[in-house]
N, C-alpha and C positions, 0 to 999 in steps of 0.2 A: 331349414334354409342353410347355404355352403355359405361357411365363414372364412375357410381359408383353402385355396386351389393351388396345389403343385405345377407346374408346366414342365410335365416329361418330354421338353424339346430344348432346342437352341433358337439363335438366329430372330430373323424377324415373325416366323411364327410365334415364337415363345414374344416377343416385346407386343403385337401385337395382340397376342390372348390379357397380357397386363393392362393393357389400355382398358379395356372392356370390363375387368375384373373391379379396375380402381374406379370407373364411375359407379359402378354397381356396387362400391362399398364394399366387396374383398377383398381380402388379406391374400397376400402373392407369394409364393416359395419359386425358386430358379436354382437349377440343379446346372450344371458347367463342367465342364472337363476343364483341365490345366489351359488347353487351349483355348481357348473359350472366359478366361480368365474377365479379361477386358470387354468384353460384348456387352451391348446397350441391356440385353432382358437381363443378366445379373447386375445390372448400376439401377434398375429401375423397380426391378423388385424391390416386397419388402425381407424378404428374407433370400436369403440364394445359399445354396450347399455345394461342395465342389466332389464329383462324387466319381473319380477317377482321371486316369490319365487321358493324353486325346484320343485314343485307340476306339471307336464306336463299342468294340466286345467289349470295353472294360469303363465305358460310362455310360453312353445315352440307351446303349441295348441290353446295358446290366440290370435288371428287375431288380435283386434282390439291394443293391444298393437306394435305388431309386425309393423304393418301400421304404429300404431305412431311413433313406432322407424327409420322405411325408410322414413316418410315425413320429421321428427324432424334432417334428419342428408341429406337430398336431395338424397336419393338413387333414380335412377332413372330405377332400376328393381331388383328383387328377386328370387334367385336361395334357392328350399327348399331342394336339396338333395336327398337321400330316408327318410322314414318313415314319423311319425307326417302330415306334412300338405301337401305329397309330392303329394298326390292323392287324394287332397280332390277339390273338384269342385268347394264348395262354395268360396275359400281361393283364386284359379285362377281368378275367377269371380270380385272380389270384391278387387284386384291386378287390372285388367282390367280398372273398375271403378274407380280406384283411381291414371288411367295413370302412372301405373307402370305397366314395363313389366314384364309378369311370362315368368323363366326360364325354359320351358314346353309346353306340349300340351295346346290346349283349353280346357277349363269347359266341351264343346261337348261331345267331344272326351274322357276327364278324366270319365263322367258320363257314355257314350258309353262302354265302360270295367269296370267298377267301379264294376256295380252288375254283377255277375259272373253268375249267372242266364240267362239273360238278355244278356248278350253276349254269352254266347250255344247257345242261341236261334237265334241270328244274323246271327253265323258263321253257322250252321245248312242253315239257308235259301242260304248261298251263295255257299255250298258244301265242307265246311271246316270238316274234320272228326270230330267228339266229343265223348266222353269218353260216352257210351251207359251209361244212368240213365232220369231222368226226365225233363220236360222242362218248367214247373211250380212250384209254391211253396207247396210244403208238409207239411199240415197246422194240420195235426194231425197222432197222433199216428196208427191209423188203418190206413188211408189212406197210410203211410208208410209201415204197414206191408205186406199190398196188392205190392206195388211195391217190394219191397224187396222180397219176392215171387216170382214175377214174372221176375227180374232179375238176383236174384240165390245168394246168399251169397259163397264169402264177397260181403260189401257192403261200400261205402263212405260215412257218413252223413256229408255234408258240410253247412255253412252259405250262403248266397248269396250275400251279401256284404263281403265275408272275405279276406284274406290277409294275408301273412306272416307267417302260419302253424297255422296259428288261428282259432276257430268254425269248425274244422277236427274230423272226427271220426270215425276209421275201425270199422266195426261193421260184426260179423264173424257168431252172431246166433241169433234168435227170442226175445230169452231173454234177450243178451245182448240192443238189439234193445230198448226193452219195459224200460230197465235198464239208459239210455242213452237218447231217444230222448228230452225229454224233457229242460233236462240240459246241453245237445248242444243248443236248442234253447233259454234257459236264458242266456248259453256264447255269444251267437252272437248277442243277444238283448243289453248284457250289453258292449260288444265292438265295435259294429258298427252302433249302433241304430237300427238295422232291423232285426229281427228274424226271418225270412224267410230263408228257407232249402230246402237244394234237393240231390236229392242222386245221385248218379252214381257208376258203377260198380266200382269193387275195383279188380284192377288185383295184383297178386299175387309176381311177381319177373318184375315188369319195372325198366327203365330207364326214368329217368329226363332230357331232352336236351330244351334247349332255345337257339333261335336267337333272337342275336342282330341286331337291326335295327337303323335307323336314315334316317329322312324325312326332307324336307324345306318346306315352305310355297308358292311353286310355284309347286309342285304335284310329284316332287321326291321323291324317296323310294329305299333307296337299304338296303340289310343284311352285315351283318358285322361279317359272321361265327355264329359258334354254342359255344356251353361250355356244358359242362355233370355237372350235379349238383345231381348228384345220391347220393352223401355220405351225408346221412343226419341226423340227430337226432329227431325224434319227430314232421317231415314236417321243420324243422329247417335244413337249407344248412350248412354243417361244411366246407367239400372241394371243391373245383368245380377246373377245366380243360380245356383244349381248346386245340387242337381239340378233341373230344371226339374219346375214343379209341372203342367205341361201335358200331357205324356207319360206312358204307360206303362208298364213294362216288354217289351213286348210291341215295340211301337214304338222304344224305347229301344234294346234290340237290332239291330233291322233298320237304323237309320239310321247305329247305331257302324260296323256291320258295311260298309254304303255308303260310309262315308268312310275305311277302308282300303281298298277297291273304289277309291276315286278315288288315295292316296295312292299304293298299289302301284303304279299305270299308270304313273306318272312314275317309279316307284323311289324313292320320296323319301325325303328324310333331314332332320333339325335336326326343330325347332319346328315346327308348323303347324297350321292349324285349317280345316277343310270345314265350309261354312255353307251352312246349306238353310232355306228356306221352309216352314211346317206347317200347311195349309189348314183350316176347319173341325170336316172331317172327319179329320184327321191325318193327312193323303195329303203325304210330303213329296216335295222338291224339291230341287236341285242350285243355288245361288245362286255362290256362288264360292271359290278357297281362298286361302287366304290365307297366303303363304309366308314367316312370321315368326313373332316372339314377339308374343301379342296386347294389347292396354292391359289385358283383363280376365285376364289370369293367374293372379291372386291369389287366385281365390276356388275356384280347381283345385286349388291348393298349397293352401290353407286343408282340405278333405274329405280330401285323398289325401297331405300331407305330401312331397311331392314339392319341388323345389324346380327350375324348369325352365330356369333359368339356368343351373344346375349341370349340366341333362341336354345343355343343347346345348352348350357346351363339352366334355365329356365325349366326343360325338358327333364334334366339330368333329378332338380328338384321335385319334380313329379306335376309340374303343373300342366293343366291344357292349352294347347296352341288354342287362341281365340278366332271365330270364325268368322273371316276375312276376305276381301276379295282384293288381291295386291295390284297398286297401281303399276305400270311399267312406263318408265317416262325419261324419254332420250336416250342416245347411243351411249353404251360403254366401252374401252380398251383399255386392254390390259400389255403391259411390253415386259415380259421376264429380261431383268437386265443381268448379266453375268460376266463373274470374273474369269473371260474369254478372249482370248486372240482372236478375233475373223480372219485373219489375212496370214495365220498360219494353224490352219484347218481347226479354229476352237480352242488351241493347246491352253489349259488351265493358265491363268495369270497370277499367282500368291504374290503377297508377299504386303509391303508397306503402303497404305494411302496416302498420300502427300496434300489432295486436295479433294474434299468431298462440297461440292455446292448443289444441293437439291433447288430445284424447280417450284416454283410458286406458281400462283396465280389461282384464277377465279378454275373451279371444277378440276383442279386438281392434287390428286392423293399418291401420297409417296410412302410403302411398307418398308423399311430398311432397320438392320440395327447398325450398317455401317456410318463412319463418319472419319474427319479427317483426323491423323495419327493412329488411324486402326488398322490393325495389320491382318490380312486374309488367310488364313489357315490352311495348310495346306490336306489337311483332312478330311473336309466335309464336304458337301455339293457347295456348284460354285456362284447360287444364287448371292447375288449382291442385294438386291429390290428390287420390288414390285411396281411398277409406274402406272397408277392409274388414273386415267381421263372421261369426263363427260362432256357432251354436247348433246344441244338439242337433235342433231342428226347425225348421223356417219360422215357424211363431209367434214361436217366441224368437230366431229371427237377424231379426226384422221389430222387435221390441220392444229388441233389446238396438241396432238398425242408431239408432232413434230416440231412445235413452238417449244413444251416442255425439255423433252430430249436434247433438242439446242441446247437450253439453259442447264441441260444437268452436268455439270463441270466432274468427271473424277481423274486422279493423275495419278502419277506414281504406280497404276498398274494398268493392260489393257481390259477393256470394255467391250461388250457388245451394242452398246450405245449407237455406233456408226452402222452397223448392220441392219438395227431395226428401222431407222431412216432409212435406208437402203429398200427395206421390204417396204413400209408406208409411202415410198413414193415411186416404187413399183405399179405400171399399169396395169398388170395383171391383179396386184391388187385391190388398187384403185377400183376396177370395174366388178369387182367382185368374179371374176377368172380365175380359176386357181382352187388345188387341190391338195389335198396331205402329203403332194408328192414334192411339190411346188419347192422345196430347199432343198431336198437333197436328189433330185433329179434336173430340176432347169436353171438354179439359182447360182452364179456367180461374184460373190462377195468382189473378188477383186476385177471384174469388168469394167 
């Protein structure tokens, strides 16, 4: 049994793996940067290490410190959250090695989906659909213009290590093409070490669905619903939903049923979600998977009671997932709230909270480690909280998501607070209208 868990994160991932730990009776460590000093998961832990300055290379992405922190305090395994080291291989690996257990898949398994390249080409051999584009890397300019050509613009330039709306790039004409490749391949070189690209079609008005899954290390594998992640910004998820109001049941089925099709190939185990594409027509697609715990969790645990922090741990200790059939019961939303300006194009907002008043009421959940007198960092992403709501239906998790919102008071810095009211009481979205294009092609914050 895990008696004491590191949280190789910050922010409300890390306060939010504490919560879960301390009902379950373990022992907490929280590692911090200088900046990060004052944040709710180091006040809330039972131990916290401060394990460099704010500079990511020199805290949350430094291994070797982080090691020192879980051997120097006896952690006897490490939960990283999302982002930073959550899908790095070497980080599992070297966890492994130092007889601590990762809160996670295996190294395998992480490097198995890691290059997203590399995994088309897997799910391709087992009969898993994939988004029509290339199945090698596209290592220069001509040899792109030839595929682009013969695929048809638009077109996707993506990274093959990427992640997170990172190393993306529609690309609509020749020129733009000639204008771009290159400097997609310097971004994806300078964020993920590997400048390797490839392209796939670029369809015009999809839909974004992901299942959720979760595995044991005895060869289980079940889904855990879907969630629509279609409202986005820039490849950046702002709202996401569950049950998606774009699918079938018909559909529904076949796509869960694909994304333990992709799980099982690897064997997988922990947390993880298969993300696919949903055309027009409902023709889905294989986009990538994601071998972690995701930002939108909450709104999975909100329909199904589940709580999935608890499953991977559980998992992590070698137990079997019990054979279940999960209820799903009433709409979810989720609203990523951030320390953003809408009304001048996003520009980050740092600096001092003057007034933090979070939202009550009946079904709804609020993820944050902010609060008032905490001042926003100017180093890290610029999530503030998670806002999430239930109702018995989409109408009332739409009206109860814009009653909370009201009520959540923050000052002293701007918010995206007003935008998300914005989109919730958008008819396009209302009717369920509306595509992953929907903000950064028809959406005017300041109309």
């Amino acid at each position: 049994m895990i008696k004491k868990i590191l949280i190789a994160n910050r922010g409300e991932i890390a306060l939010r793996i504490i919560r879960t730990c301390k009902e379950l009776g373990i022992q907490t460590v929280a590692v911090y940067s200088t900046a990060d000093v004052h944040s709710l998961h180091v006040r809330f832990a039972d131990e916290a290490v401060c394990i460099g300055p704010p500079e990511v290379s020199e805290s949350y992405l430094n291994i070797p410190r982080i090691i020192a922190a879980a051997e120097i305090t006896d952690a006897d395994a490490i939960h990283p959250g999302y982002g930073f080291l959550a899908e790095n291989a070497e980080f599992a690996e070297i966890c492994n090695d130092s007889n601590i257990i990762f809160i996670g898949p295996s190294p395998e398994m992480i490097t198995a989906m890691g290059d997203k390249l590399e995994a088309r080409i897997n799910m391709q051999k087992i009969g898993v659909p994939i988004v029509p584009g290339t199945l090698e890397p596209v290592k220069d300019l001509d040899t792109a213009k030839k595929v682009a050509e013969e695929i048809g613009y638009p077109i996707f330039l993506k990274a093959a290590g990427g992640g997170g709306g990172k190393g993306m790039r529609a690309i609509y004409s020749v020129e733009q093409l000639e204008n771009q490749f290159y400097s997609v391949m310097h971004e994806a070189k300078s964020a993920f070490g590997n400048d390797n690209l490839y392209i796939e079609k670029f369809f015009e008005k999809p839909r974004h669905i992901e299942i959720q899954i979760i595995g044991d290390k005895h060869g289980n594998i079940c889904h855990v619903g879907e969630r629509d992640c279609s409202i986005q910004r820039k490849h950046q998820k702002l709202i996401e939903e569950t049950p998606s109001p774009f699918i079938n049941e018909e559909i529904r089925q076949k796509i869960a049923e694909t994304a333990i099709k992709v799980a099982k190939s690897i064997n997988y185990y922990s947390a993880g979600t298969v993300e696919f594409l949903v055309d027009e027509n409902r023709n889905f697609y294989f986009l990538e998977m994601n071998t972690r715990i995701q930002v939108e969790h909450p709104i999975t645990e909100a329909v199904t009671g589940l709580d999935f922090i608890k499953e991977q741990i559980k998992v992590a200790e070698g137990e079997k997932l019990p054979k279940r059939k999960f209820k799903f019961e009433g709409h979810s939303i989720e609203c990523r709230i951030n320390a953003e300006d809408p009304e001048k194009n996003f520009m980050p907002s740092v600096g001092f909270i003057t007034t933090f008043h979070a939202p009550g009421g009946y079904r709804i959940r609020l993820d944050s480690h902010c609060y008032s007198g905490y001042t926003i960092p100017k180093y890290y992403d610029s999530l503030i909280g998670k806002l999430i709501v239930k109702g018995e239906t989409r109408d009332e998790a739409i009206r109860r998501m814009l009653r909370a919102l009201d009520e959540f008071i923050i000052e002293g810095i701007k918010t995206t607070i007003p935008f998300h009211m914005k989109i919730l009481r958008d008819k396009r979205f209302i009717e369920n209208n509306y595509d992953t294009n929907l903000i950064d092609n028809n959406f005017n914050f300041n109309d």
